[in-house]
Residue frames as a rotation matrix with the C-alpha (Angstrom) as fourth column:
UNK 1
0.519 0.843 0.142 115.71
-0.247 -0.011 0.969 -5.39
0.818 -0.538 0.202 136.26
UNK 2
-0.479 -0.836 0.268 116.60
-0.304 -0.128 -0.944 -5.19
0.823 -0.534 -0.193 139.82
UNK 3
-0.771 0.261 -0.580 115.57
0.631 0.428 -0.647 -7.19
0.080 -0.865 -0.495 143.50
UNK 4
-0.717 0.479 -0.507 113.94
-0.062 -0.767 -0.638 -3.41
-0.695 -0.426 0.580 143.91
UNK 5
-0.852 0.338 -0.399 111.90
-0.519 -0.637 0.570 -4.05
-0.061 0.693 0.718 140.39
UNK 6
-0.907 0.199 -0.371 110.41
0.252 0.962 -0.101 -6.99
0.337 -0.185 -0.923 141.28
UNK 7
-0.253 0.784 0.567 106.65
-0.535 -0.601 0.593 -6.67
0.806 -0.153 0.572 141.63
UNK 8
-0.738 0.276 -0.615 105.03
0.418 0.903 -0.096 -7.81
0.529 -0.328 -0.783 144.56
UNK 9
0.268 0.963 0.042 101.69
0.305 -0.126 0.944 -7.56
0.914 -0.240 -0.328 146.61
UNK 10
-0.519 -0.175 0.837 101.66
-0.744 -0.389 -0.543 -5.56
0.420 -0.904 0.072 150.16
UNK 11
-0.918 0.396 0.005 99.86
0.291 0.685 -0.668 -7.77
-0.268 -0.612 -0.744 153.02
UNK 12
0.043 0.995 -0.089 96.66
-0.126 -0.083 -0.989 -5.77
-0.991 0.053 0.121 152.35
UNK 13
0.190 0.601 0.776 96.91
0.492 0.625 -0.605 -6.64
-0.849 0.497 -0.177 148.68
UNK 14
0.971 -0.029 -0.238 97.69
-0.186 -0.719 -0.670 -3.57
-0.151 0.695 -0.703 146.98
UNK 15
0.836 -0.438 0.330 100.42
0.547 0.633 -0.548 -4.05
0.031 0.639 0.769 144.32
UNK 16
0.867 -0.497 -0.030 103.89
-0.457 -0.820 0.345 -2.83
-0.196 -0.286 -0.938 144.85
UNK 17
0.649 -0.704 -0.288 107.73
0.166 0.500 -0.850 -3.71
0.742 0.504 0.442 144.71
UNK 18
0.548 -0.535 -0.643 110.67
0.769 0.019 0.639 -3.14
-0.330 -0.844 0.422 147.09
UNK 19
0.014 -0.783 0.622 111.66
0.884 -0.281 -0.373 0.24
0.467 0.555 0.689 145.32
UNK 20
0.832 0.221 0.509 110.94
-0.112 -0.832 0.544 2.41
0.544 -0.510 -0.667 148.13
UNK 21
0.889 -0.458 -0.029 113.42
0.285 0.501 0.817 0.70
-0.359 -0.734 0.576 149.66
UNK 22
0.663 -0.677 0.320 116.21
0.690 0.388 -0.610 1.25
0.289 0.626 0.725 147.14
UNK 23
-0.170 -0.653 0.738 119.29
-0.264 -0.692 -0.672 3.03
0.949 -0.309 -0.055 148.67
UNK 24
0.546 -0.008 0.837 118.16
-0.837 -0.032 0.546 1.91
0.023 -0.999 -0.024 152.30
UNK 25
-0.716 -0.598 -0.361 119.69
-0.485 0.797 -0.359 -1.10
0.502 -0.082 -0.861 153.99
UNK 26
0.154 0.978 0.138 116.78
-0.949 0.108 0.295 -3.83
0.274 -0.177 0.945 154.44
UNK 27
-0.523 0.060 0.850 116.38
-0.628 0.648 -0.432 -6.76
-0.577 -0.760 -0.301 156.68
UNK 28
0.066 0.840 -0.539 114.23
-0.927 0.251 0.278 -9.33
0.369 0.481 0.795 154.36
UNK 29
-0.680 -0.088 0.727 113.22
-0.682 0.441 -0.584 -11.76
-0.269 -0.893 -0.360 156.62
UNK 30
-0.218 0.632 -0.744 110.60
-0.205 0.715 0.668 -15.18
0.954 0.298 -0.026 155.80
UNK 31
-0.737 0.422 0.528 108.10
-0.631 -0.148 -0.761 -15.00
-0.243 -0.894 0.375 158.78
UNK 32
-0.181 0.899 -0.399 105.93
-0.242 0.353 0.904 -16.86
0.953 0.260 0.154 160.28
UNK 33
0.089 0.612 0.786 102.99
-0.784 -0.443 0.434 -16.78
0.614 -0.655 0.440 162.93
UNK 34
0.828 0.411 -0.382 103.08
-0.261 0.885 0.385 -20.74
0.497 -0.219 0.840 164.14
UNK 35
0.556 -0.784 -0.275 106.96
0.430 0.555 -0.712 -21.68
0.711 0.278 0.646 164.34
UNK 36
0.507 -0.489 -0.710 109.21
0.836 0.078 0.544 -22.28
-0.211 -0.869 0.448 167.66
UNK 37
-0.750 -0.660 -0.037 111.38
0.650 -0.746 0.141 -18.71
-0.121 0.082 0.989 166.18
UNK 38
0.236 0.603 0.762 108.36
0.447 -0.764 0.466 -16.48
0.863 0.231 -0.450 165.86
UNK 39
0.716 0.073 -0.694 109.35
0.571 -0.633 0.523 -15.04
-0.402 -0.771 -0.495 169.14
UNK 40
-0.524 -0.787 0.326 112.20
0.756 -0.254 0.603 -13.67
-0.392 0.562 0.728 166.82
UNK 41
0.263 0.592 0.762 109.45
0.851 -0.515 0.106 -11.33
0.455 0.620 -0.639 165.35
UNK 42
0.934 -0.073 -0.349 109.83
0.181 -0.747 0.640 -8.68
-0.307 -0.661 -0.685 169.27
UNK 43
0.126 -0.792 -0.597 113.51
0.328 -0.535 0.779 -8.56
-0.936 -0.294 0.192 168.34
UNK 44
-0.433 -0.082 0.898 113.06
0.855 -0.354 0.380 -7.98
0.286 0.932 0.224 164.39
UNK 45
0.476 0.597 0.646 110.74
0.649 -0.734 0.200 -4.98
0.593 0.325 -0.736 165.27
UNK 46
0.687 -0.548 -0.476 113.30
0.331 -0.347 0.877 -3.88
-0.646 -0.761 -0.057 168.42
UNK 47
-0.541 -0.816 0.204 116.18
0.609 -0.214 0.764 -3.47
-0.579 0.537 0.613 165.18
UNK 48
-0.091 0.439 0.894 113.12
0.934 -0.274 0.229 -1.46
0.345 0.856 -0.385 163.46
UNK 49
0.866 0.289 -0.409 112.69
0.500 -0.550 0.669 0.75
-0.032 -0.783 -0.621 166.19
UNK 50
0.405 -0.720 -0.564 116.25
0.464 -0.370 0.805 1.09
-0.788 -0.587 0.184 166.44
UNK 51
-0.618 -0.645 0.450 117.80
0.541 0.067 0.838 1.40
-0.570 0.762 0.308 163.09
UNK 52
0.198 0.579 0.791 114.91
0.955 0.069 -0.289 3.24
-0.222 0.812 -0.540 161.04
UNK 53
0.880 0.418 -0.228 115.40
0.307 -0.864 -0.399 6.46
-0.364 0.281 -0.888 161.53
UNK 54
-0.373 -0.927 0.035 119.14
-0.499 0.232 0.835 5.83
-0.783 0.294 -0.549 159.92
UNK 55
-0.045 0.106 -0.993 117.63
-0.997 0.053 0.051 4.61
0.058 0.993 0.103 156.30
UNK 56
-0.989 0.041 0.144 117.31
0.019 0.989 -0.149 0.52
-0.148 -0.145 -0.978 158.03
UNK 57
0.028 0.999 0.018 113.83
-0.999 0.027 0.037 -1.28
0.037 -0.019 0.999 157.29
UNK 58
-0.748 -0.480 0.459 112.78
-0.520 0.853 0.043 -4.78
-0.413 -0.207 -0.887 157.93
UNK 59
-0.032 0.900 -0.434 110.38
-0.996 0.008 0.092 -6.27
0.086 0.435 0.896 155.54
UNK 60
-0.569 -0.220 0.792 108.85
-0.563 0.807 -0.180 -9.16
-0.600 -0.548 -0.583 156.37
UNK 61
-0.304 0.233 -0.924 107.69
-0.902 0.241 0.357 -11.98
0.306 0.942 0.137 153.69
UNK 62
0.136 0.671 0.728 105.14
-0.687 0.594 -0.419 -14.53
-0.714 -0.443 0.542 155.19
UNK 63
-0.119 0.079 -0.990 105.33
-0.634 0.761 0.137 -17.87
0.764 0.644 -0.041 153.75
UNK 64
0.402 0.806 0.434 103.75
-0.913 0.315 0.259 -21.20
0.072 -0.500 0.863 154.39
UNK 65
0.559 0.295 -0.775 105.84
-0.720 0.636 -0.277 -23.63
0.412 0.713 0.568 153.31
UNK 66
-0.734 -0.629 -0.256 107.59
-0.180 0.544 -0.820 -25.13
0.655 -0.556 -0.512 156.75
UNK 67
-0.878 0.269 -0.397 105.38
0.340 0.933 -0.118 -27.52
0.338 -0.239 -0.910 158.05
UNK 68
-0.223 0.928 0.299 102.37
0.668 -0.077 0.740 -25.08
0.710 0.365 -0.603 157.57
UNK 69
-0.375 -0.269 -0.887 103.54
0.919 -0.231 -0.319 -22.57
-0.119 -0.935 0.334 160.13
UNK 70
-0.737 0.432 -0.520 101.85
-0.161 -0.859 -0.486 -19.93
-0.657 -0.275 0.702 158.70
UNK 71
-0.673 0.577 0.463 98.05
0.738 0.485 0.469 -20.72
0.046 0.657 -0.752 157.52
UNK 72
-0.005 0.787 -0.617 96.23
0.661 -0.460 -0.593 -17.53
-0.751 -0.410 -0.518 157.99
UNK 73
0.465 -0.001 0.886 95.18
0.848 -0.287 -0.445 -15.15
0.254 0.958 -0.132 155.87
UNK 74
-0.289 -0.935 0.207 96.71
0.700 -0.354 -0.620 -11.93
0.653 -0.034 0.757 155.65
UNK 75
0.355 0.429 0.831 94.17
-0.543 -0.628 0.557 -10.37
0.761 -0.649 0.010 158.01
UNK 76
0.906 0.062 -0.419 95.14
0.315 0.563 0.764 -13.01
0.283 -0.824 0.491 160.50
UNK 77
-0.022 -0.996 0.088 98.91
0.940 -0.051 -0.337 -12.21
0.340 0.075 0.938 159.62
UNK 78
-0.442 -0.324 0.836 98.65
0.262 -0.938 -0.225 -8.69
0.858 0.119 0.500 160.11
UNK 79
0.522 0.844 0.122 96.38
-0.073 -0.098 0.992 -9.20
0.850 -0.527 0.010 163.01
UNK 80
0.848 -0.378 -0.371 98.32
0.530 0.601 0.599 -11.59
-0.003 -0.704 0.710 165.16
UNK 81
-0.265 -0.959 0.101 102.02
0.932 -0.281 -0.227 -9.62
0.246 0.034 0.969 164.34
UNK 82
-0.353 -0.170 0.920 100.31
0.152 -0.981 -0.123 -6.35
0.923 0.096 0.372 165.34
UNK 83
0.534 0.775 0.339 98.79
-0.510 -0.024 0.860 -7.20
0.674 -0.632 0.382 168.11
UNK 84
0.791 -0.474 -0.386 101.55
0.611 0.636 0.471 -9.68
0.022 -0.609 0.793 169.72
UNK 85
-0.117 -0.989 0.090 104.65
0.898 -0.067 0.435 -8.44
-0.424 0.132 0.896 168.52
UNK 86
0.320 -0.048 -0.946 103.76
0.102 -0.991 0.085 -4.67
-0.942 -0.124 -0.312 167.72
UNK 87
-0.211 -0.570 0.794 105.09
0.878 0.247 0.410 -5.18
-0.430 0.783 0.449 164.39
UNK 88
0.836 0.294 -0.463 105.09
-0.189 -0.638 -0.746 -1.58
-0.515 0.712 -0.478 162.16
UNK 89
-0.530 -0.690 -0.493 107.75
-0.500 -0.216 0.839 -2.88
-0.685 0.691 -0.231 159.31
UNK 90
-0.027 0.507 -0.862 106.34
-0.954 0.244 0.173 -3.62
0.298 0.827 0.477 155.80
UNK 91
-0.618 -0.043 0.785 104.84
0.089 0.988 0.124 -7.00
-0.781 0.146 -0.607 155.43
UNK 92
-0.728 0.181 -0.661 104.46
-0.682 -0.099 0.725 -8.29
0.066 0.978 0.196 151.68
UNK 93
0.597 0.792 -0.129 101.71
-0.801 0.598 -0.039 -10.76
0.046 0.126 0.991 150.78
UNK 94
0.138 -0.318 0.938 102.56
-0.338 0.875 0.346 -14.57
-0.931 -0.365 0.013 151.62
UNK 95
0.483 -0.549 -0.683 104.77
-0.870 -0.210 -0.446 -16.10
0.101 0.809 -0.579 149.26
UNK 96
0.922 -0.343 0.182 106.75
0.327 0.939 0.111 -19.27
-0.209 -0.043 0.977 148.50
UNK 97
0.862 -0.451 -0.233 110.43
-0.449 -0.891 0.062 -19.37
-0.236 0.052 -0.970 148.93
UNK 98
-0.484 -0.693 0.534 111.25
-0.513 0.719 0.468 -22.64
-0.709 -0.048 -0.704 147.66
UNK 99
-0.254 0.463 0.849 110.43
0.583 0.774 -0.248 -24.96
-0.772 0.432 -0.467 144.74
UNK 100
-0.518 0.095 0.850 109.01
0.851 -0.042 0.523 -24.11
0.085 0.995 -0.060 141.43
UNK 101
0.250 0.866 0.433 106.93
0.611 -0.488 0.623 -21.48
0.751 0.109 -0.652 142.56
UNK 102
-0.295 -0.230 -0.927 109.41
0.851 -0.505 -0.145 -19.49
-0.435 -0.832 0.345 144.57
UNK 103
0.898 0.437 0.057 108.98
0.433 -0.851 -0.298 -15.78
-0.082 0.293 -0.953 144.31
UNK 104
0.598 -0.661 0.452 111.38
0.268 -0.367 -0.891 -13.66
0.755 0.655 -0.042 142.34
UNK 105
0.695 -0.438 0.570 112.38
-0.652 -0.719 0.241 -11.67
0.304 -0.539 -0.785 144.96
UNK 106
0.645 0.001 0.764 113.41
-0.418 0.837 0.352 -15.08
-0.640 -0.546 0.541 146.70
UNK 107
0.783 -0.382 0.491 115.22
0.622 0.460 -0.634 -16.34
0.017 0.802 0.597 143.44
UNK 108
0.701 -0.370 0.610 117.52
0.033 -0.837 -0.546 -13.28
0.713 0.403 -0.574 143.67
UNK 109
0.397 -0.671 0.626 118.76
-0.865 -0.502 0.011 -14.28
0.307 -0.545 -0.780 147.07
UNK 110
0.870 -0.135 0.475 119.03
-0.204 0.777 0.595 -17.70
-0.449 -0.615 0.648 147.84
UNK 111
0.799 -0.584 -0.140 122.45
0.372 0.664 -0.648 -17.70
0.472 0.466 0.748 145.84
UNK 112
0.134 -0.702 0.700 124.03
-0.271 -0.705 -0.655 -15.96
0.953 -0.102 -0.284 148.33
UNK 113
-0.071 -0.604 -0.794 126.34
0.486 0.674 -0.556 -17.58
0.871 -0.425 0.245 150.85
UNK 114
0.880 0.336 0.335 125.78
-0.245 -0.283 0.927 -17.36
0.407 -0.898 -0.167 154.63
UNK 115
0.309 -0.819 0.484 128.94
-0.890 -0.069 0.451 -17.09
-0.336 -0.570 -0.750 156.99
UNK 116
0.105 -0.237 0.966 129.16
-0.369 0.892 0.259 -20.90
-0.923 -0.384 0.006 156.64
UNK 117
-0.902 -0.410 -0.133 129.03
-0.223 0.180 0.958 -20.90
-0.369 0.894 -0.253 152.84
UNK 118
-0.484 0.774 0.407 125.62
0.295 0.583 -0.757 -21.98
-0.824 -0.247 -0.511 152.58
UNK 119
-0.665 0.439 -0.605 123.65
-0.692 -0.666 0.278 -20.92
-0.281 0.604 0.746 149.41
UNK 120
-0.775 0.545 -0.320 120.45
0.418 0.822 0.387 -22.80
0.474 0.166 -0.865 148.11
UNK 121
0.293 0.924 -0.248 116.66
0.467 0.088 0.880 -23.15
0.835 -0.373 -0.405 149.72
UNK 122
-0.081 0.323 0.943 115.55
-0.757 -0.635 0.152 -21.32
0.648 -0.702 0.296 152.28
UNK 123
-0.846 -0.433 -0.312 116.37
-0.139 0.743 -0.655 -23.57
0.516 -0.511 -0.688 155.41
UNK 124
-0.197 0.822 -0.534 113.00
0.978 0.130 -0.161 -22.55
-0.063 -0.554 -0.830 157.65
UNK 125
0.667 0.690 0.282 111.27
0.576 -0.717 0.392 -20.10
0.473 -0.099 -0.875 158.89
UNK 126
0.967 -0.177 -0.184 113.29
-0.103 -0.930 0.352 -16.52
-0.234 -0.321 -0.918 159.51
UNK 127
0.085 -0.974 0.208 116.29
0.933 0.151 0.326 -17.18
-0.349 0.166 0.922 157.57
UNK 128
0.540 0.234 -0.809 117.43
0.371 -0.929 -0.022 -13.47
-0.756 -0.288 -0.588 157.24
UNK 129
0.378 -0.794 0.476 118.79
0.922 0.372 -0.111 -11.12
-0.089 0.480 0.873 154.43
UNK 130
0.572 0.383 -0.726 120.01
0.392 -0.904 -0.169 -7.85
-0.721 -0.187 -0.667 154.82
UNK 131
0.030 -0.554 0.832 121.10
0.991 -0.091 -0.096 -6.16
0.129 0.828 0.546 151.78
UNK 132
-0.306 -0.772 -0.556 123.07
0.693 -0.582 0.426 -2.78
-0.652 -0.255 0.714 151.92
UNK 133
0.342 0.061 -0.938 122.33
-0.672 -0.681 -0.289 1.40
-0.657 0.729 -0.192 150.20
UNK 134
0.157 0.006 -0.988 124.39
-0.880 -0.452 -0.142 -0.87
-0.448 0.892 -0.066 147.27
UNK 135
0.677 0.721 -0.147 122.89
-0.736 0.659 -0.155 -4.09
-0.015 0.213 0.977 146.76
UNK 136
-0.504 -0.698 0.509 125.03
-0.848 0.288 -0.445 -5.97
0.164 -0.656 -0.737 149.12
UNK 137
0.495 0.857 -0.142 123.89
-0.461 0.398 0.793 -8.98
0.736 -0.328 0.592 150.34
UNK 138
-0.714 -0.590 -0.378 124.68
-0.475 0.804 -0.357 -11.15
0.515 -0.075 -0.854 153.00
UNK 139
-0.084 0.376 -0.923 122.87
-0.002 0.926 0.378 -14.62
0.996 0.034 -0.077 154.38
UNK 140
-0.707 -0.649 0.280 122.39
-0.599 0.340 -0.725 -15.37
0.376 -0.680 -0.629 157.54
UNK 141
-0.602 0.351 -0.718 120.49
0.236 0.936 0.260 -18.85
0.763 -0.013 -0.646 159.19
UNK 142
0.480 0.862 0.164 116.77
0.032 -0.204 0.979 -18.70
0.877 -0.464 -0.125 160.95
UNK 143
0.339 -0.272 -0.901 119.01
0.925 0.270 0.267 -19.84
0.171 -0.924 0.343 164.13
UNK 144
-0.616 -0.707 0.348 120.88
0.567 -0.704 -0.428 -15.87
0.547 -0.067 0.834 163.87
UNK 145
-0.029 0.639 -0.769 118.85
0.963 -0.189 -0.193 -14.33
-0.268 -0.746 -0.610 166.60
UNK 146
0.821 0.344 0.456 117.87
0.475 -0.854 -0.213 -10.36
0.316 0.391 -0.864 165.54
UNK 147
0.846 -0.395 0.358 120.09
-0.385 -0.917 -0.102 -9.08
0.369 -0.051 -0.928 168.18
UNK 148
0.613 -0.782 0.115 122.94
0.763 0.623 0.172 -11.49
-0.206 -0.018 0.978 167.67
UNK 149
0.136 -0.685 -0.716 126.38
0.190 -0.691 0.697 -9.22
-0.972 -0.231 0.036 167.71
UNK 150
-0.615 -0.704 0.356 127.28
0.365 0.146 0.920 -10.15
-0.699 0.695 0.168 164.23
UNK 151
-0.282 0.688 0.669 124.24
0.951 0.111 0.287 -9.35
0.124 0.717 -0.686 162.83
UNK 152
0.755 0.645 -0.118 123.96
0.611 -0.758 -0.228 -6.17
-0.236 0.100 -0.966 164.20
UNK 153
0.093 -0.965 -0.244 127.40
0.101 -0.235 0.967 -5.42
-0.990 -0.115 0.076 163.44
UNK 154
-0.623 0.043 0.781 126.42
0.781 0.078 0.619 -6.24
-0.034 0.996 -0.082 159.57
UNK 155
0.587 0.787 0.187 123.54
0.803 -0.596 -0.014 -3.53
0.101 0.158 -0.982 159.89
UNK 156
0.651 -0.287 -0.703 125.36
-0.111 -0.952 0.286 -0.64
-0.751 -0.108 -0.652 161.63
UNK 157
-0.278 -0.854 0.440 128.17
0.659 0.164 0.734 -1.51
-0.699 0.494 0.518 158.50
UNK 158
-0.540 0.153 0.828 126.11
0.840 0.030 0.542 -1.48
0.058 0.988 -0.145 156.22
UNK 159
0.696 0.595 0.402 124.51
0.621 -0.780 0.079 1.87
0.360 0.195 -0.912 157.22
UNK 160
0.006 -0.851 -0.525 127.98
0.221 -0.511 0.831 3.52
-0.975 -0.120 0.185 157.67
């Protein structure tokens, strides 16, 4: 079983996994609607814009569990990110990415080391992972801004 077999729920509910995805190079981001980096959402959907038609997607994975930054349901979620921030990349159903009750997907990446070594819990809200056509990963910390050089320098690699 692979990251890509991994069931999970779409925002509207309907059951699915991240194997549409397999062979692209994907952005998996923890989002949320409440939290001082949601303006981070205009420049995640600015690297969708840019990068999709080149095999790039950013899927975003709502989750509540920094200081309650994202309490809405997923009509609110899908409401508020289409309507503010224009958002058209997948978003999965809200999800825990820490603690006993993380989600698989989420188990699969947090051992992987950000620039600084870092590996473990999800720090906050928009810690970012972008994993490569062959199931690269690499880390990088809510503070990496979408259209930080290095980060986009890891995308256009990883779609070379």
């Amino acid at each position: 079983m692979t990251i890509y077999d991994i069931p999970i729920n779409t925002l509207s509910g309907e059951a699915s996994s991240l194997a549409p995805f397999a062979g692209k190079t994907v952005l998996a981001v923890n989002v949320a609607s409440k939290c001082g980096l949601t303006p981070q959402y205009a420049g995640l959907e600015s690297l969708q814009k840019t990068y999709e038609d080149r095999g790039f997607t950013v899927l975003g994975f709502p989750c509540n569990q920094f200081m309650g930054q994202e309490p809405g349901t997923a009509e609110d979620i899908h409401t508020f990110c289409s309507t503010t921030y224009g958002v058209t990349f997948p978003m999965f159903e809200k999800i825990e990415v820490n603690g006993e009750d993380r989600h698989e997907i989420y188990r699969e990446l947090v051992d992987v080391p950000d620039v600084e070594g870092y590996t473990g819990d999800i720090r906050w809200n928009f810690e970012k992972f972008l994993i490569s056509p062959d199931g690269g990963v690499q880390r990088f910390a809510p503070l990496v801004e979408p259209q930080d050089p290095v980060l986009i320098a890891a995308i256009e690699a990883a779609l070379n």
